[in-house]
C-alpha positions as CSV (number, residue, x, y, z in Angstrom):
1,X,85.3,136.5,54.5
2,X,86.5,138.7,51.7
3,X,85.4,142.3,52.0
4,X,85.9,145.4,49.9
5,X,86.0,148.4,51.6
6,X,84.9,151.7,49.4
7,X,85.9,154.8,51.4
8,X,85.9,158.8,49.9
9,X,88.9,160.4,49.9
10,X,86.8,163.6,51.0
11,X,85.1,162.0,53.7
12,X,83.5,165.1,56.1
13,X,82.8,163.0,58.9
14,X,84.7,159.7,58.6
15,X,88.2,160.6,56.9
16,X,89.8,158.6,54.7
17,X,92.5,156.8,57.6
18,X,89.2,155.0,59.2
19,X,89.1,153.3,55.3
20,X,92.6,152.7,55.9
21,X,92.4,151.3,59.3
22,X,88.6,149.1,59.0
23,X,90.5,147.3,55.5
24,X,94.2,147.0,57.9
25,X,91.8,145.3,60.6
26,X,90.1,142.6,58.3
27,X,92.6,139.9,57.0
28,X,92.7,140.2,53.2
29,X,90.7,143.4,52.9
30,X,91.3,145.6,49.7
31,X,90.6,148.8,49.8
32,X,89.1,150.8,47.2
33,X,89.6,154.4,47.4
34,X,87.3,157.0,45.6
35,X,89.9,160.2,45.1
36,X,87.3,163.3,45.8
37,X,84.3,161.2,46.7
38,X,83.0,162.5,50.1
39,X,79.8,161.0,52.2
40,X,78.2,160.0,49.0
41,X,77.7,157.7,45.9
42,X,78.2,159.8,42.7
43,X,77.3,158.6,39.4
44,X,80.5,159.4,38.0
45,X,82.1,156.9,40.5
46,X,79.3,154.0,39.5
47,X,81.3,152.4,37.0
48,X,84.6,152.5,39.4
49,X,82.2,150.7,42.2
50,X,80.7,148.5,39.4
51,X,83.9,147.6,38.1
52,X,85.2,146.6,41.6
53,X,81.9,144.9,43.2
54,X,82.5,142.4,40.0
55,X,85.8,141.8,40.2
56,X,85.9,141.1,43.8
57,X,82.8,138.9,43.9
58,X,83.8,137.2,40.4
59,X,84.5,133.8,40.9
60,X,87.7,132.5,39.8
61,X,87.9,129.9,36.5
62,X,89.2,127.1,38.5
63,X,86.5,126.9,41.4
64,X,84.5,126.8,38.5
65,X,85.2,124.0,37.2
């Protein structure tokens, strides 16, 4: 199943090499990493996460066909 894995690069309780190792573990993970972000979902990272969430759950022009 594709998955996209949004981890804080300031992460108080999980840090950011338990992002690094849950995206390694699933086959054909991505990771997106949010530079400062810590437990939290900021506004000013909305668009990044926007941005991302559609792009990874866009589906691509041939299977549209």
């Amino acid at each position: 199943m594709p998955t996209l894995v949004i981890h804080g690069s300031a992460d108080p309780m999980f840090p950011l090499e338990h992002g690094r190792t849950l995206a390694e573990e699933i086959p054909g993970a991505r990771l997106l990493v949010l530079e400062s972000a810590g437990r939290g979902v900021e506004r000013a990272d909305w668009q990044t996460i926007a941005r991302a969430i559609l792009e990874h759950t866009a589906v691509p022009v041939r299977a549209r066909a």
